[in-house]
C-alpha positions in Angstrom: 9.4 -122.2 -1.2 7.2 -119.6 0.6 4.3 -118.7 -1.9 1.5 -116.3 -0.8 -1.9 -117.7 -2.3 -4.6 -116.1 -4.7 -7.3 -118.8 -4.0 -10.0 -117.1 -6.1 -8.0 -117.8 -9.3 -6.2 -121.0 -7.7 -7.6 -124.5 -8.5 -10.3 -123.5 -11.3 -9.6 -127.3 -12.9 -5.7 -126.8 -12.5 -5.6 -124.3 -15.2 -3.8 -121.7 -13.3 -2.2 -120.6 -10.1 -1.5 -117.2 -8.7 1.8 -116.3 -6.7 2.0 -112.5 -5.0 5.5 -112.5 -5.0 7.8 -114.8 -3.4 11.2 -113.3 -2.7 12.8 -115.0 -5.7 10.1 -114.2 -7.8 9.9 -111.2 -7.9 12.4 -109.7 -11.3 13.5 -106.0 -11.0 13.7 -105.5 -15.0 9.8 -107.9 -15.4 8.2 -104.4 -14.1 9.5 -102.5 -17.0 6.9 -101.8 -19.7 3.3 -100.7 -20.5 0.5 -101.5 -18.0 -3.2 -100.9 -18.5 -6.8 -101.3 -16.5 -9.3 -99.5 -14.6 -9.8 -97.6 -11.7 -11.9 -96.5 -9.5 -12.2 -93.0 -7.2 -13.0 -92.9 -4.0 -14.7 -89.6 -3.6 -18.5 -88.4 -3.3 -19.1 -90.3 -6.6 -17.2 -93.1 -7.5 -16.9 -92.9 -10.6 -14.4 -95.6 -12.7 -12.2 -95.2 -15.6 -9.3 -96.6 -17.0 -5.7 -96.5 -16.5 -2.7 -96.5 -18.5 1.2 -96.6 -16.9 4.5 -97.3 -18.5 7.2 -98.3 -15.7 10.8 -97.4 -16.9 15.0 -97.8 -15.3 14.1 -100.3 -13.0 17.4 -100.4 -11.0 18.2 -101.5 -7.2 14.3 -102.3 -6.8 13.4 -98.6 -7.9 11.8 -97.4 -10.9 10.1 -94.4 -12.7 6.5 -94.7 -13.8 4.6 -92.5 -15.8 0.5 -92.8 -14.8 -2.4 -91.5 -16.5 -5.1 -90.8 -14.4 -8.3 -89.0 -15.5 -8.6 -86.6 -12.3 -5.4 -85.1 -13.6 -6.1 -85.3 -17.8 -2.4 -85.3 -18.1 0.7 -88.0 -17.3 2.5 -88.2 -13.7 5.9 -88.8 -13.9 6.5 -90.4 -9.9 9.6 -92.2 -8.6 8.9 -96.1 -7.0 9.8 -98.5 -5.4 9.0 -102.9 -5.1 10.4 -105.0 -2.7 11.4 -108.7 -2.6 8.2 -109.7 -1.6 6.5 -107.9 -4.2 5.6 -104.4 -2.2 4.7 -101.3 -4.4 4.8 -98.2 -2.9 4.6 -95.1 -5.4 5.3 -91.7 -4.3 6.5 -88.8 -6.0 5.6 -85.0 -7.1 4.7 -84.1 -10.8 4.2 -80.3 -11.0 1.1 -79.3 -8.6 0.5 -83.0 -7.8 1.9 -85.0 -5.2 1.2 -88.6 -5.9 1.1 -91.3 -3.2 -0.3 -94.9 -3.6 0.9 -98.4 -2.4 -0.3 -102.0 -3.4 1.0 -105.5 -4.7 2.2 -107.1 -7.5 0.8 -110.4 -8.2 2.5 -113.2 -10.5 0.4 -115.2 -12.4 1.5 -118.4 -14.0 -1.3 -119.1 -16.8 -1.0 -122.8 -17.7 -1.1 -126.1 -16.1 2.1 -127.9 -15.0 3.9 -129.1 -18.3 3.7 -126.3 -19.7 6.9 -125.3 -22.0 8.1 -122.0 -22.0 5.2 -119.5 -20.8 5.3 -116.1 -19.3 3.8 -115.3 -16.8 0.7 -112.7 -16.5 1.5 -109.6 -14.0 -1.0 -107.7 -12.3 -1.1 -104.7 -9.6 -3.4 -103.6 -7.0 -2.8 -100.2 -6.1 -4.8 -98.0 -3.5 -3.5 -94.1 -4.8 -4.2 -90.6 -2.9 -3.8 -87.5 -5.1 -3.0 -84.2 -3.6 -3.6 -80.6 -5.5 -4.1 -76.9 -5.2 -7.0 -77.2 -6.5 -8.6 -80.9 -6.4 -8.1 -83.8 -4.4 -8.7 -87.7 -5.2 -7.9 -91.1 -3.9 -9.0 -94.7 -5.0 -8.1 -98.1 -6.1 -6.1 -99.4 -9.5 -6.1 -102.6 -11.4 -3.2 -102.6 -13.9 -2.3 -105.8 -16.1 1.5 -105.6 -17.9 1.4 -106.1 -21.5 3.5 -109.0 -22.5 6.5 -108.6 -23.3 8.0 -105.8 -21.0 9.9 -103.3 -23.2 9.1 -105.2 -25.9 5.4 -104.8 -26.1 5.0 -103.1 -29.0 7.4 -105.6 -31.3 6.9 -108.7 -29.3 7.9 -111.3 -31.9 6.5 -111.9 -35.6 5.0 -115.8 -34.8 2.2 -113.6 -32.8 -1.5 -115.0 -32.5 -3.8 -112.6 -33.1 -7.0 -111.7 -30.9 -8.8 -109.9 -33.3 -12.2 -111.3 -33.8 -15.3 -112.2 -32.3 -15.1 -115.3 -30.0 -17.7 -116.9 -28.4 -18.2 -120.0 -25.9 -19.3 -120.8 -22.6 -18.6 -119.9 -18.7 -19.0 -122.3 -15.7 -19.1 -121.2 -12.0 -16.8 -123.0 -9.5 -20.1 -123.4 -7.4 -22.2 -125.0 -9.6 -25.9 -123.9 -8.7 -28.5 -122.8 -11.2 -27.8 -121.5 -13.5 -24.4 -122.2 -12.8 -23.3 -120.6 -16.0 -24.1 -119.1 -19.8 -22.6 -117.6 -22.5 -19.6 -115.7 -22.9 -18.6 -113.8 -26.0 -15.8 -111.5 -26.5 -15.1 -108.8 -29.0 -11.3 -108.2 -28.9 -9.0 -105.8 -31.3 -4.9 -105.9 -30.6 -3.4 -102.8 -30.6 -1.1 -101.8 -33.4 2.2 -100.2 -33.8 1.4 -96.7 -35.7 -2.3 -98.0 -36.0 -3.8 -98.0 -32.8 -6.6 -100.0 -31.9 -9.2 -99.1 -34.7 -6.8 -99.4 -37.7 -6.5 -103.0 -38.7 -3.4 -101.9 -41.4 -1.8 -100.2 -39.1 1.7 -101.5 -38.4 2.7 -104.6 -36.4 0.5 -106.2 -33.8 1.7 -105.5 -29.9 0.8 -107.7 -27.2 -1.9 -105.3 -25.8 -5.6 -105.7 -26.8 -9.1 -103.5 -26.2 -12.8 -104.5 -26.4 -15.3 -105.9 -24.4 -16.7 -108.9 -23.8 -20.2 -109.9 -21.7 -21.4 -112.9 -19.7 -25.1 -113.9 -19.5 -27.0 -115.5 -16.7 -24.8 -114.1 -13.8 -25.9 -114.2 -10.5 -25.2 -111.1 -8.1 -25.1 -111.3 -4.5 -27.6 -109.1 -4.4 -30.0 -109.3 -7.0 -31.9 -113.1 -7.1 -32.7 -112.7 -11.1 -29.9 -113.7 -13.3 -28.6 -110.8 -15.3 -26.0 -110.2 -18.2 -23.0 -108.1 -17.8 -20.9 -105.8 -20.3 -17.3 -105.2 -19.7 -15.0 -102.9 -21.2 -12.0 -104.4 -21.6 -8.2 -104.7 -21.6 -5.4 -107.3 -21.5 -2.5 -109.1 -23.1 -1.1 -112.2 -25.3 2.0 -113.2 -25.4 4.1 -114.6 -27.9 3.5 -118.2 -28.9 5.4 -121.0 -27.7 5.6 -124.3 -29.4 4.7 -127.1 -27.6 5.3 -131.2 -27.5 2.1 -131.7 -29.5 2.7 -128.8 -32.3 0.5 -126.9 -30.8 1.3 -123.2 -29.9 -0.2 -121.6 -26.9 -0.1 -117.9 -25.4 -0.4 -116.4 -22.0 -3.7 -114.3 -22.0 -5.0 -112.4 -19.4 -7.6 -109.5 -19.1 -9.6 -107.8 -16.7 -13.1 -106.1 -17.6 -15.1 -103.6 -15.6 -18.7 -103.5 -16.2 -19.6 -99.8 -16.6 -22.3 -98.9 -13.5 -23.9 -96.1 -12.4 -22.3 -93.5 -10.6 -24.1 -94.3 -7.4 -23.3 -97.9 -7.0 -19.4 -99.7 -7.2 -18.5 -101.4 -10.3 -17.6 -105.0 -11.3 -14.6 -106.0 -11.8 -13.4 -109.6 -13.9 -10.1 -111.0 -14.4 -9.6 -113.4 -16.7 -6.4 -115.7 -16.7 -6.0 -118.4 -19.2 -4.0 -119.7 -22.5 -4.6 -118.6 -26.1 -3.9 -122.2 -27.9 -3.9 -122.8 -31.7 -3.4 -126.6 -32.5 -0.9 -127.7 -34.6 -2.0 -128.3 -38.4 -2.9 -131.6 -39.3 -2.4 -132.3 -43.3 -4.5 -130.1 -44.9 -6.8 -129.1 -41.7 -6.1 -125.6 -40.6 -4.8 -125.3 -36.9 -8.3 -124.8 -34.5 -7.9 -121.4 -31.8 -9.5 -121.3 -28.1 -8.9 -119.2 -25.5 -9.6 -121.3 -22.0 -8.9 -120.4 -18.6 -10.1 -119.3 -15.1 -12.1 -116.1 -14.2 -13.1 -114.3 -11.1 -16.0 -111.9 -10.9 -15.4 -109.0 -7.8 -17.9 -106.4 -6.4 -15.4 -103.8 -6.1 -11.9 -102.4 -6.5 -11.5 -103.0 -2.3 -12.2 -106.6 -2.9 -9.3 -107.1 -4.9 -7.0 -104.8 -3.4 -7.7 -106.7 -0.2 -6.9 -110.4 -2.0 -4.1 -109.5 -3.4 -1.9 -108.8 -0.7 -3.7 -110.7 2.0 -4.7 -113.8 0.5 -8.4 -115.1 0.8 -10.8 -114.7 -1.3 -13.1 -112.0 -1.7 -14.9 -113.0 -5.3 -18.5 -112.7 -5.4 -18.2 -115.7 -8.2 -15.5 -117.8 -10.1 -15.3 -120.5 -12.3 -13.7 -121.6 -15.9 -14.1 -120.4 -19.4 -13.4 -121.0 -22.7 -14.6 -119.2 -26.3 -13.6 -120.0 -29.7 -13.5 -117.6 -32.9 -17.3 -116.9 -34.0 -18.6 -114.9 -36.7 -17.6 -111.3 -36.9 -21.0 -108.8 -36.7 
């Protein structure tokens, strides 16, 4: 089987491998559904921002999507188009805007060999040109699907929630000093009816917001070690049951560290398995998220990897965080 490689995500301690598509792979009606992430302009100040897109009729490899971009303030409704080998090319006018971007889908497969039942992640690198009467813009996407496809919002009622604080460790691939620190996330899963800041409000989807930082980091270019704050967004899946009692999710996320305007921003994904053991007499089931993650110095970086292979992170390594105490 041919497989196109993602070796910055591929062989963190088995926990994960990356596919971009192999002909069979590649599902017409698995686009369908809500995608969210960040972006990035290209222009004078590249500025980034995030990204919402809901994909829709996915027939005879073409599909409408519906993009939210922040140069616009307003939805694009554009025709598309993926082929067999996982090729995205987006084009389309939407009023006084003529959309045109093209880019890769990549198929993540979140869990070691063994395994039962687990969906995979899906993620897309886009590079997008916008054309106006009166502005122009053009840049680079990140968008991860929300598990689930159509069924997002009412994935199943077995769901394991995010919410929470969790905190744990990270360790670089590399090893080095410091060769890695603490990681703690702040997650909330978005709600049907309730958004992301109502906790009441209706039933938990398989899309999540919040942020989560890394300490003791170590940037190409800067010799101190330094912490960094992402904004985030991602997805967990439904639960599935395995040989042990346990129950483990698909999770994925990516994070952009906020920078300033005059410098690119950092990108993370973050691939891995929400797993809650199974109960054990009166002992309540025990939740970790674990997994890979792979630290980029810009938007170009992974736009490149994705479709070409290689690997263009600046760092990568292994996580894993446990539920902490909420603030």
């Amino acid at each position: 089987m041919n497989r196109l490689r993602f070796p910055a995500l591929i062989g963190l301690i088995g926990l994960m491998g990356l596919i971009a598509g192999p002909a069979h792979a590649v599902r017409e009606a698995a686009l369908d559904g809500h995608w969210m992430g960040f972006g990035q302009s290209g222009g004078p100040i590249p500025v980034p921002y995030p990204v919402e897109a809901d994909i829709v009729g996915t027939k005879n490899r073409r599909f409408m999507v519906n993009v939210l971009l922040p140069a616009v303030q307003r939805s694009l409704k554009v025709d598309g188009t993926i082929s067999d080998s996982g090729n995205v090319n987006i084009q389309g006018r939407d009023g006084e805007f003529h959309m045109d971007a093209h880019g890769k889908l990549a198929i993540v497969q979140p869990g070691p060999p063994g395994t039962n039942n687990l969906p995979a992640v899906q993620l897309v690198a886009l590079r997008y040109f916008l054309d106006g009467s009166r502005s122009h813009d053009d840049g680079f996407i990140l968008l991860v699907q929300a598990q689930g496809g159509t069924n997002w919002q009412n994935p199943g009622p077995q769901q394991t929630p995010v919410d929470g604080h969790w905190m744990g460790d990270w360790k670089s691939a590399s090893g080095g000093i410091p060769g890695g620190g603490c990681i703690e996330m702040d997650l909330r899963q978005f709600r049907t009816g309730g958004g992301i800041d109502n906790p009441n409000g209706g039933t938990l989807t398989s899309a999540f917001g919040g942020m989560f930082h890394m300490e003791d980091v170590l940037l190409p270019y800067i010799e101190t070690p330094v912490m960094l704050v992402f904004d985030a967004v991602g997805t967990v899946g439904v639960p599935a049951v395995q040989k042990d009692g346990s129950k483990v999710s698909s999770f994925g996320a990516i994070g952009l560290c906020p920078s300033d305007p005059s410098s690119t921003a950092i990108i993370a994904i973050l691939i891995g398995l929400l797993t809650e053991s199974a109960p054990i007499n009166e002992i309540p089931p025990v939740c970790n998220i674990r997994g890979g993650y792979a630290l980029y110095g810009s938007f170009f970086d992974i736009f490149t990897e994705i479709p070409k292979g290689g690997n263009t992170s600046f760092d990568m390594g292994t996580f894993m965080v446990t539920p902490g105490p909420d603030d």
